[in-house]
N, C-alpha and C positions, 0 to 999 in steps of 0.2 A: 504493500500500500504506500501511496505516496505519502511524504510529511505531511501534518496538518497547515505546517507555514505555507509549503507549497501549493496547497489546497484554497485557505486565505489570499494568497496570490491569486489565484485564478479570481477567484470570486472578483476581487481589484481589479481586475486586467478585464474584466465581461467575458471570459471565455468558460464557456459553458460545464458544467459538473457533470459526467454521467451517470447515471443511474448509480449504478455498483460503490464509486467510490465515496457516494452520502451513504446509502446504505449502510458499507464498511464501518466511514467514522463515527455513524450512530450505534452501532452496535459495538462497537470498540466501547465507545465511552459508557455506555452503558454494561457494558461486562469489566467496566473496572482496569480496563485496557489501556488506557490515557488517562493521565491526570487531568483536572480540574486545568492547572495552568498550562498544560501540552493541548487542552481542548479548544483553550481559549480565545487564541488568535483566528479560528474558522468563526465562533461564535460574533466576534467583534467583526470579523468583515461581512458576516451576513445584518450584521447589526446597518452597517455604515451604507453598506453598497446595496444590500437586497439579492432579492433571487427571482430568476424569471420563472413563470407561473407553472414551468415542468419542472423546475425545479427545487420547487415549495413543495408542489405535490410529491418529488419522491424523500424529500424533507419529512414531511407530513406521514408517509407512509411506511416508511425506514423506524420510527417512533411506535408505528400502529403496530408493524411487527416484532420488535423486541420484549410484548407482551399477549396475551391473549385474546382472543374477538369472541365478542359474544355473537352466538347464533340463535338466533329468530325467528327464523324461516316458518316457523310453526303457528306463529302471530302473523296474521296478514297487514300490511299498509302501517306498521308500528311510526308512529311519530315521534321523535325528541326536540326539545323547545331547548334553545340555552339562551341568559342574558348573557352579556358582558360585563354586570355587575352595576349596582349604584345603592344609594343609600333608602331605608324601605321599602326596597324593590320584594316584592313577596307574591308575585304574580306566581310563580308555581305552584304556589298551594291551592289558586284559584284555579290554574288554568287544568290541570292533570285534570281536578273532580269535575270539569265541566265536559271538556271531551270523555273522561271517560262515562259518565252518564247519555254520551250518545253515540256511543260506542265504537268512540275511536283509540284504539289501541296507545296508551303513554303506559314506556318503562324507561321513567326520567332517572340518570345516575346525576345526581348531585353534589356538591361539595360541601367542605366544611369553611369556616371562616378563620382564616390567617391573616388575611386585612379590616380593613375600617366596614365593609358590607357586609359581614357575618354571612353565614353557610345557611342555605336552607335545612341542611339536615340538623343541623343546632337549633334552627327554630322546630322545625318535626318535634325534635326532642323536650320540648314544650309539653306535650302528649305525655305524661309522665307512662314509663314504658315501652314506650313506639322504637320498634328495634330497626334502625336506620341498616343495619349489616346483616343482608340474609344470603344465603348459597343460588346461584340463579336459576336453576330449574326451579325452588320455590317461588323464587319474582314472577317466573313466568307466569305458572299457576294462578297466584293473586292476577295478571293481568289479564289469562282467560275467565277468573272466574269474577272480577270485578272490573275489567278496562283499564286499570290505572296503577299505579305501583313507582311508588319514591323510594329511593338505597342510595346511600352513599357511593361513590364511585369503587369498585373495588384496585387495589394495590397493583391488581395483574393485569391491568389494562395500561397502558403506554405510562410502562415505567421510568421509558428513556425522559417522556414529558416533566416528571415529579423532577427529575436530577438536572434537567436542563433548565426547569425554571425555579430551580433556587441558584444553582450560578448565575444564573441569570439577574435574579435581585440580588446577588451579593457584590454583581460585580456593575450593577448601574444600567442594565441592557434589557429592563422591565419595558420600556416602552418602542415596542419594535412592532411597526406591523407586522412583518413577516413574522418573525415570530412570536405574534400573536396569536395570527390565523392557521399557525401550526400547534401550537399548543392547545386548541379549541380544536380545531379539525378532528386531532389523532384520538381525544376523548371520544368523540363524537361516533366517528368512524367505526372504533374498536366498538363501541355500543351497541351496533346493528342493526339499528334505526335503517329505514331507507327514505324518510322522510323528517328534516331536517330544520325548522325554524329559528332565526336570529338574531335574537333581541339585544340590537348594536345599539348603547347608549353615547351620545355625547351630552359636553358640558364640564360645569367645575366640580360635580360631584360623582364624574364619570373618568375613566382611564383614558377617553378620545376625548379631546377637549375641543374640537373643533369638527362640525358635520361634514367637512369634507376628509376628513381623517377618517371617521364613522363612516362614509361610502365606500373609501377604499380597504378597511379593514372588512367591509360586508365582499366588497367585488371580490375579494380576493379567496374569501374563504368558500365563496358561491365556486368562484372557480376550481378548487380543490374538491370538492362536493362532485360537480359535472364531472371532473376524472377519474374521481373514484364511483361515478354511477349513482349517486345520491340525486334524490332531489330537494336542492336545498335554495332556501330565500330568507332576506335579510331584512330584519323590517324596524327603523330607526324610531329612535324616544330620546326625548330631553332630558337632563339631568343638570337642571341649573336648580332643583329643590326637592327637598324629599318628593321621593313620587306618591308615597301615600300620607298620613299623620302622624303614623307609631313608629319610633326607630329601639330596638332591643327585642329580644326572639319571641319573648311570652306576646308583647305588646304587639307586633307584628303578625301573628300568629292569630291572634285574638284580631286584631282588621280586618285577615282575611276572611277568618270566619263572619264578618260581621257583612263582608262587600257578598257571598254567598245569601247571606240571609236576606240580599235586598237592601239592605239599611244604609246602603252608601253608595252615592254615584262621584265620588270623585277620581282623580286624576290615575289613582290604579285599579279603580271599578274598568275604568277606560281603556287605559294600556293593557287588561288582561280581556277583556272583550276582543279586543283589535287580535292580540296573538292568538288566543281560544278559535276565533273565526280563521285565522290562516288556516290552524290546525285540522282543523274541523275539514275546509276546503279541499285540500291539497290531500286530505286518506279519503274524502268522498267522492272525491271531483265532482262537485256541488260547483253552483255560483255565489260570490264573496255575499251575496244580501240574503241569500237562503240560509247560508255558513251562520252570518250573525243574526238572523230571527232565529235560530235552534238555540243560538248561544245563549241569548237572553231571557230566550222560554226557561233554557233549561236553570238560569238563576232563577226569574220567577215563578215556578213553581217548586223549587227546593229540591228538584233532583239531582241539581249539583251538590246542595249543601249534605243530604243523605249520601250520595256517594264520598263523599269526603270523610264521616262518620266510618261507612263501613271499611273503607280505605283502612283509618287511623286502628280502629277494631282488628280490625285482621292482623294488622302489627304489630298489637299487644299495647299499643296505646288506650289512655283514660279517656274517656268520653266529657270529663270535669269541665273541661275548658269551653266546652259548645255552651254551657249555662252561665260561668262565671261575667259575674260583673265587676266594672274596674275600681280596684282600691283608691280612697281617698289619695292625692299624688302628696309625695315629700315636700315637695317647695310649688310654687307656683313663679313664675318667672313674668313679669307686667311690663307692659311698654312706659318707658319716661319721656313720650311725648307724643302729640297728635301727628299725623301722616298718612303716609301711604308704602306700602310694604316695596321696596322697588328691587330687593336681592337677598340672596342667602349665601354663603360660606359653605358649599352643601357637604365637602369635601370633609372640612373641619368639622361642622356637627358629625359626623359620621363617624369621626376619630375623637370624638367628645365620647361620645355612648361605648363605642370600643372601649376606652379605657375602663372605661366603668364596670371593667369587666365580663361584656357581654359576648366578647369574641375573642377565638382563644389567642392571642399572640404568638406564642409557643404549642406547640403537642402539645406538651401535657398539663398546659392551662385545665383550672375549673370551671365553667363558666358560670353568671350568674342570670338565670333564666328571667328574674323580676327586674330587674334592671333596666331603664332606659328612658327616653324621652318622647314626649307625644308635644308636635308641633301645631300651633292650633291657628296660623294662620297662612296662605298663600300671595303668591308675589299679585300684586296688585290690589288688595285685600285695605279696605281701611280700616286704623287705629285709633282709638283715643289714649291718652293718660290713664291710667291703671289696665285698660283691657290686657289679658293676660295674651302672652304670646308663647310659652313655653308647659308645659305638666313635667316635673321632674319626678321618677322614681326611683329611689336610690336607699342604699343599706343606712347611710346615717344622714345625718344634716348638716354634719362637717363635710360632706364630699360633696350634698344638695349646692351647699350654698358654693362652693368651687366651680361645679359644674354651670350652675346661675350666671357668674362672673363670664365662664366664657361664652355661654349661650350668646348674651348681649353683645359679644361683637363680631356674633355670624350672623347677627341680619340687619339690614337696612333699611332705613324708614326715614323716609323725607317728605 
């Protein structure tokens, strides 16, 4: 095999990788073959220079195979939804019980939270009981015998992905479209999904900060998709503010249940309508306006919110949380002065609540499920003097009142 530096080189020079020799250096690095800093000079020049779009994909697929794929075959038209992350984002809890009460196949593998957006299956875990890690002929199971079925991403699936994107954040190269849309892809792929949805956020409380960044991280990964025989679309959202109210897992967790019940049409009632109807479209080949009248039936008459129940059942999760109501909040956070709401810090709230314990930093964090903040107003929204602008919940009233101090200078009111 050639050097890695030589390898770097080319990428610099635009002369093309072939197949074999990505291949090679992924599985090299991934079998502990190359070090960390022997890896690093290919890594930095796909960072700088890029890769042409067969050569993402065998980027992409070099990753897929140095672990396991799950087989599906047995599920017709299976859907997988991913976001790209942002703060409140809790659409999957929504979207899985909606398709599958119309019987479109979701076996979502989800993650855990290591950054400021916490993991869906941390919020699952909310469900006191609900066992995020099961063997996959059971998942299957749960998805013929209920449509729908949430697991944590298992270990065996593009292992090369876990190791490439922690050099990757230790060494400063988190923000790389390319590989992005490889690091998303290879999960995606090895999943066995053949239908693919891509809820690319930009904004200040998103990883694209710029919607034309978010196109080309969608084009790219669309593209990846078409060569590996996927059908897959990318369907953009804003992240310049929480996208629902609640930011912390229970809190979050409890929204979603409540946008099921009907009780809420805001901005993530929306945003999980909009993905729910791709879903929906693209395993029935329906039209997008038929897609969304099944959508919305099936919130309003609560056969989404019932399939979610038996979801969470089946998993050995508590049913507790479908009845609870929210505890009196620790502090209350007021505006000091009359305005007009005109931005949020969305990035910063989101690394406010993180600390707070609610998302693991390390493995073997504990996390703390009651924890967190419910935002009670949107950008354009008018203020007076004392109206509250924050619900803090929090372990004591020495950390409330910390948390308070920094609320107040993530949001804008003029």
């Amino acid at each position: 095999m050639e050097s890695v530096e030589r390898l770097a080189n080319k990428i610099k020079n635009k002369v093309v990788l072939a197949k074999e020799e990505i291949y090679e250096i992924i599985k090299n690095y991934t079998d502990n073959l190359i070090s960390d800093d022997d890896f690093l000079p290919f890594l930095r020049a796909v960072y700088k220079y890029g890769l042409t779009d067969k050569e993402l994909f065998y980027l992409t697929m070099a990753m897929v195979e140095t672990g396991k794929k799950l087989d599906l075959k047995e599920l017709k038209n299976v859907v997988d939804k991913h976001s790209t992350g942002g703060v409140s984002d809790t659409t999957t809890l929504i979207v899985v019980p909606i398709c599958a009460s119309l019987k479109t196949n979701m076996l979502k593998l989800s993650g855990r939270g290591l950054g400021f957006t916490g993991g869906t299956c941390d919020k699952l875990e909310s469900f006191k009981g609900y066992k995020t890690e099961l063997p996959i002929n059971e998942a299957i199971n749960l998805v013929k015998q209920n449509g729908g079925c949430i697991l944590t991403t298992s270990k065996e699936l593009s292992p090369a992905d876990k190791k490439i994107y922690a050099l990757r954040n230790k060494s400063g190269l988190v923000d790389s479209i390319p590989l992005i849309a490889s690091s998303i892809m290879s999960k995606k792929i090895a999943g066995g999904a053949n239908i693919i949805v891509l809820d690319v956020k930009y904004g200040n409380g998103a990883f694209m900060k710029d919607k034309k960044s978010a196109i080309l991280l969608g084009k790219k990964m669309k593209k990846i998709g078409k060569y590996a025989n996927k059908k897959v679309i990318f369907v953009l959202g804003k992240m310049n503010q929480p996208l629902g109210y609640n930011i912390g897992p229970k809190l979050e967790t409890m929204e979603a249940i409540s946008v099921l019940k009907g009780e809420s049409k805001s901005s993530l009632y929306k945003e999980s309508v909009k993905l729910a109807t791709h879903c929906v479209r693209l395993s029935k080949h329906i039209p997008y306006f038929i897609a969304k009248y099944l959508v919305k039936k099936s919130i309003k008459n609560k056969s989404a919110l019932n399939k979610l129940k038996k979801m969470v059942s089946c998993q050995g999760g508590s049913l507790d949380l479908f009845d609870e109501k929210y505890k009196k909040p620790t502090l209350i956070v007021k505006s000091q002065t009359n305005g007009v709401v005109k931005g949020f810090n969305t990035k910063e709230i989101g690394e406010i609540v993180a600390n707070m314990g609610t998302v693991k930093i390390e493995n073997d964090d504990v996390i703390n499920y009651e924890n967190g903040v419910i935002t009670l107003q949107k950008i354009n929204d008018k203020v007076k003097i004392n109206d509250p602008l924050f619900y803090i919940y929090a372990n004591d009233m020495n950390m409330a009142e910390s948390v308070k101090m920094q609320l107040l200078k993530c949001i804008e009111i003029k």
